[in-house]
GUROFI-694386 format. One line per 5 residues: number of its first residue (from 1); their letters; for each residue x, y, z of N, C-alpha, C, O. Coordinates in pm, whole numbers, plus 32768, in hexadecimal, padded with zeros to 4 digits. Layout:
<sites>
NUM	a	X/Y/Z/X/Y/Z/X/Y/Z/X/Y/Z  ...
</sites>
This chain:
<sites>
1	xxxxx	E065/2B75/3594/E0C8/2B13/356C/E07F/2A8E/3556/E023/2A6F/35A2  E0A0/2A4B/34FF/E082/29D4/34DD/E094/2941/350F/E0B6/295B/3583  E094/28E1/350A/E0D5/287E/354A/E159/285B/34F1/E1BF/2841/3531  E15F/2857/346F/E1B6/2845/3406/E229/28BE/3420/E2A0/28A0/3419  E20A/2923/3436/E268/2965/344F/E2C3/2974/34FB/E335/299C/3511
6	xxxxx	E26C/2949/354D/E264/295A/35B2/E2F6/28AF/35D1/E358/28AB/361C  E2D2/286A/3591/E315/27D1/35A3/E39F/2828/3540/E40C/2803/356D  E3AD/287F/34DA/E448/2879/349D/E477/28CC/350B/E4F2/28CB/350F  E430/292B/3585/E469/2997/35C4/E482/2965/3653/E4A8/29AF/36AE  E467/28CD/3662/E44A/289F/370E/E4E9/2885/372F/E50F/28A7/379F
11	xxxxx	E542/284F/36DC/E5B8/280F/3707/E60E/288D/371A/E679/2881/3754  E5DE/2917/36E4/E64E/299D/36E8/E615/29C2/3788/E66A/29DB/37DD  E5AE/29C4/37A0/E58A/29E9/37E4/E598/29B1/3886/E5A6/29E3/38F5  E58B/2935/384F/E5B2/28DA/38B1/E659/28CC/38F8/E674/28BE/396F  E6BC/28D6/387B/E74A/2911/388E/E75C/296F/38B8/E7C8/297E/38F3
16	xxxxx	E6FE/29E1/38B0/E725/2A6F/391E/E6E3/2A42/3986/E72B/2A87/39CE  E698/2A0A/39D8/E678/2A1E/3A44/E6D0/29CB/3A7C/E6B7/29C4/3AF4  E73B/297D/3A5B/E780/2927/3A7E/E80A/2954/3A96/E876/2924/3AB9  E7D2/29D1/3A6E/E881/2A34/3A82/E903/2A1F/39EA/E975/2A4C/39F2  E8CC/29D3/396B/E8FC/2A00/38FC/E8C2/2AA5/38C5/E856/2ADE/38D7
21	xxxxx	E936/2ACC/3881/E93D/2B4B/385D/E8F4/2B37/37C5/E900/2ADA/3775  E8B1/2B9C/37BD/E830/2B8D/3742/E87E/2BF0/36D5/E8EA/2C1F/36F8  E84D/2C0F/3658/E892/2C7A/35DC/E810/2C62/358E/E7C3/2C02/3588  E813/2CFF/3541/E7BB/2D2F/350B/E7FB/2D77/34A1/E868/2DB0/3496  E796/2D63/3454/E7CE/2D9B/33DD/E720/2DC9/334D/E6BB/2D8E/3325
26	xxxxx	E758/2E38/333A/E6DF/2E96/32CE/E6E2/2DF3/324C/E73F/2DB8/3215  E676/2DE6/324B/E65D/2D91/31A5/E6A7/2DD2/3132/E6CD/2D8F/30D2  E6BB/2E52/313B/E710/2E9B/30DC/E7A0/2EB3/30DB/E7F0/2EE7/308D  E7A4/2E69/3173/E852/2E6B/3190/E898/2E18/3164/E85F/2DBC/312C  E929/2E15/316B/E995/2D83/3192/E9C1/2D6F/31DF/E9FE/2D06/31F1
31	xxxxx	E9B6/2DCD/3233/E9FE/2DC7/32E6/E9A3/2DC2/3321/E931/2DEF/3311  E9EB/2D6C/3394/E987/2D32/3408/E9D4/2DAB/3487/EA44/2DDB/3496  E94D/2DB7/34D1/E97F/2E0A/3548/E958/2DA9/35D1/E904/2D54/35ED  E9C1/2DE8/360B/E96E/2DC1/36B5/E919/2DD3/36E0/E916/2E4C/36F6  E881/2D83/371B/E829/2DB7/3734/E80A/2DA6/37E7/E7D3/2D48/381F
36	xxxxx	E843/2E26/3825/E810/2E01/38BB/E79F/2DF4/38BC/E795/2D7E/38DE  E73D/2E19/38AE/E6BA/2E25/38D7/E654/2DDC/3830/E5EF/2E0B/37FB  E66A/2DBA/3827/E600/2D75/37B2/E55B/2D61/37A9/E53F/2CF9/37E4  E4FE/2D93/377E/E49D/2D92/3785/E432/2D24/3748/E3C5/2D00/3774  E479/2CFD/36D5/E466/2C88/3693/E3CF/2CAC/364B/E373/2C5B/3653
41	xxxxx	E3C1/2D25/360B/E33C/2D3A/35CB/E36F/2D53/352B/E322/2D89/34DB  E3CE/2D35/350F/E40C/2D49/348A/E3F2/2CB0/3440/E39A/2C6B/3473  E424/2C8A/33EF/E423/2BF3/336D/E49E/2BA3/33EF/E4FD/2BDF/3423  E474/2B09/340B/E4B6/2AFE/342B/E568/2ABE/33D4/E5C6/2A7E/3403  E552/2AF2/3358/E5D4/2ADE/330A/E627/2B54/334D/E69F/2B5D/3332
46	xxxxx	E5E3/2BB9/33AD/E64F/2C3F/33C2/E6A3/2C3A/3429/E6FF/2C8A/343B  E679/2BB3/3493/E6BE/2B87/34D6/E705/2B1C/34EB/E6D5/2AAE/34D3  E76E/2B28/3513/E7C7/2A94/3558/E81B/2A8A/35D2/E852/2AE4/3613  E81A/29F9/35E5/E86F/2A01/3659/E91A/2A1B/362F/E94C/29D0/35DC  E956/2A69/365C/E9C9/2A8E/365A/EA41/2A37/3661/EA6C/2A07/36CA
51	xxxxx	EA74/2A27/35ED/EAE0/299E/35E9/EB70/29C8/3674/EBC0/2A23/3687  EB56/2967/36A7/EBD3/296E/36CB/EC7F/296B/36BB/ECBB/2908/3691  ECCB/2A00/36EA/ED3E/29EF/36C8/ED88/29AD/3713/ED98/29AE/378E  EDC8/2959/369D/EE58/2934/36EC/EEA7/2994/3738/EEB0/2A0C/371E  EEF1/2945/37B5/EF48/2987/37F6/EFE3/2973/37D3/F011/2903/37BF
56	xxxxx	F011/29B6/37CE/F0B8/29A7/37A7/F130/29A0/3810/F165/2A0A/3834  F152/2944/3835/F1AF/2927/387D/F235/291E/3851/F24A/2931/37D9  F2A9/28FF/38AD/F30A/2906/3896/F361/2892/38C9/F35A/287E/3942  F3CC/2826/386B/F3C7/2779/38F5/F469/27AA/390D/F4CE/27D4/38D5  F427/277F/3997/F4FB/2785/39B9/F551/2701/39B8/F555/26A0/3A04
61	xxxxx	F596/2722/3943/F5F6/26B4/391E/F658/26CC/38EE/F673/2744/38E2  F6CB/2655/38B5/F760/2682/3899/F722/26DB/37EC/F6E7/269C/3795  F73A/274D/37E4/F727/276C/375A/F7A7/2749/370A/F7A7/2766/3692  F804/2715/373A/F848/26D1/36D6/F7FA/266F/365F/F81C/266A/35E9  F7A5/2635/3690/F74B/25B4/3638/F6EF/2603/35B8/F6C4/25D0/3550
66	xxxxx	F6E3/2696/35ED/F679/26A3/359C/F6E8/26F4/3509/F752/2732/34FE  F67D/26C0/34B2/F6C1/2700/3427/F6AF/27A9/3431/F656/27D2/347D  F6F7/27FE/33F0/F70A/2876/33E2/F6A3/289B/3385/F6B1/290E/335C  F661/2872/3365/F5E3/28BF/3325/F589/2890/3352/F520/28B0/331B  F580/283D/33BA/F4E6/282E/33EC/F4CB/28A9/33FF/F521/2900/340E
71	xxxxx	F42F/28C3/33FF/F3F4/2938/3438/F390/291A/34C8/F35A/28AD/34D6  F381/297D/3525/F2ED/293B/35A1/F27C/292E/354C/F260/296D/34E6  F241/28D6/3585/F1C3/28A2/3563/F173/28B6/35FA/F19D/28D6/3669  F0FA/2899/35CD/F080/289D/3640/F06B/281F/3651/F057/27CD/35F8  F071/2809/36D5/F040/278F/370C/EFA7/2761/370F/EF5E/27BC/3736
76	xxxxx	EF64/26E7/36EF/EEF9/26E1/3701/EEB7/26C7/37A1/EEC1/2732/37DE  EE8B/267D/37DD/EE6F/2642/384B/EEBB/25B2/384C/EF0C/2587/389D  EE88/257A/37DE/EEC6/24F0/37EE/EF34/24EC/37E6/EF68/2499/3831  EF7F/252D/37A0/F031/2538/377B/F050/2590/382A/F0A2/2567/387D  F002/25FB/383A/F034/2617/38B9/F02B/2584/393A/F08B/2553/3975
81	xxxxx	EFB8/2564/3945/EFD3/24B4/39AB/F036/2476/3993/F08A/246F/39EC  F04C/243A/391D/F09B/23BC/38F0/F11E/240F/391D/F157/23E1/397F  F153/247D/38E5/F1BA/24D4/3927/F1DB/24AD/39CF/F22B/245F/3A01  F17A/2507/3A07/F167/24FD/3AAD/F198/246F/3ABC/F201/2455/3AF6  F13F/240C/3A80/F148/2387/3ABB/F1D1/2333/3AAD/F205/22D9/3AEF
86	xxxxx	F1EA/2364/3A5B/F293/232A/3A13/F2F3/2383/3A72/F36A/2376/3A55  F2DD/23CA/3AC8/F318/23FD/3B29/F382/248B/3B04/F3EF/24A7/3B36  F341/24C7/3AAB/F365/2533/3A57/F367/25C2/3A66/F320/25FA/3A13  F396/25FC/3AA3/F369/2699/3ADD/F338/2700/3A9F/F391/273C/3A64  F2BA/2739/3A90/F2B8/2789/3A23/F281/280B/3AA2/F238/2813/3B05
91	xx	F2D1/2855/3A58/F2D7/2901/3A75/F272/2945/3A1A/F25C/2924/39A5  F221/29C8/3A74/F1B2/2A25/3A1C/F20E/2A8D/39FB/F1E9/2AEC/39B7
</sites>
């Protein structure tokens, strides 16, 4: 390994030992897979750190307010705080 290659592969690498979940994927693919165990001897374009999903909650309130076609949405983190903090109950 190189140093040039070695510096695009340090921050994936560095995110799994940190307990982010890594994905792998064939140069010939479009899907990314889960990679428990990663070896990291492939291009490092074959890896990434694994985006995180939103979680989807549910807020308890008068649903009278809400319009009839809203649909749920996913909460981010920050919309989940400002929620919490505004004294807002949200249900998983």
């Amino acid at each position: 390994m190189d140093r040039k290659r070695a510096a695009k592969i340090w921050p994936i690498i560095k995110a799994f030992s940190e307990g982010e979940d890594v994905e792998y994927r064939d140069i010939l693919s479009v899907e990314w897979q889960k990679c428990s165990y990663p070896s990291f001897d492939c291009n490092p374009e074959c890896y990434r750190i694994a985006p995180k999903k939103p979680r989807t909650g549910y807020l308890a309130c008068d649903i009278t307010r809400i319009p009839p076609h809203s649909k749920a949405v996913e909460l981010t983190k920050e919309v989940r705080e400002a929620l919490e903090k505004a004294g807002i109950e949200i249900e998983e």
